[in-house]
C-alpha positions in Angstrom: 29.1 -2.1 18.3 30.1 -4.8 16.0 28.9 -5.3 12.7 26.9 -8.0 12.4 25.0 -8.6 8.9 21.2 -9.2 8.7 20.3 -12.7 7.7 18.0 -13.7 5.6 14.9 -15.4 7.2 14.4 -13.1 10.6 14.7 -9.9 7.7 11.8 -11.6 5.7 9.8 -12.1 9.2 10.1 -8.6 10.3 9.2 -7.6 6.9 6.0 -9.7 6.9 5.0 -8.4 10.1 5.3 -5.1 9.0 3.8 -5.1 6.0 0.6 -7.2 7.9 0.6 -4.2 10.5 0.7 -1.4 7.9 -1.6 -3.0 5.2 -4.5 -3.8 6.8 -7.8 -3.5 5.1 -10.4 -1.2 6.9 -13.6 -1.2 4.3 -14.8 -2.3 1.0 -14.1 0.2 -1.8 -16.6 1.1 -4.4 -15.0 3.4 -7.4 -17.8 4.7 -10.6 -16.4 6.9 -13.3 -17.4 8.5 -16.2 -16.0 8.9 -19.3 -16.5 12.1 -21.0 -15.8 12.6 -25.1 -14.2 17.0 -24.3 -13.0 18.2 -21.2 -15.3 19.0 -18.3 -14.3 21.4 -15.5 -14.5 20.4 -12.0 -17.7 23.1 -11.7 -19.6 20.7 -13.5 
């Protein structure tokens, strides 16, 4: 097979399509946290 090297534009396309294919939002995300002044154990 010859070597043939990969140019420029159809890399970035195939890149864009993978990353539209792989990062695709599936829900809202809601985060809270709580800042404690010691360490708390998971227990808790």
């Amino acid at each position: 097979m010859p070597y043939e090297p990969i140019r420029r534009e159809p890399l970035k396309q195939m890149l864009d399509k993978l990353r539209e294919a792989i990062y695709k939002p599936v829900a809202e995300l809601d985060v809270t946290a709580w800042v404690t002044p010691e360490p708390v154990t998971y227990e808790e």
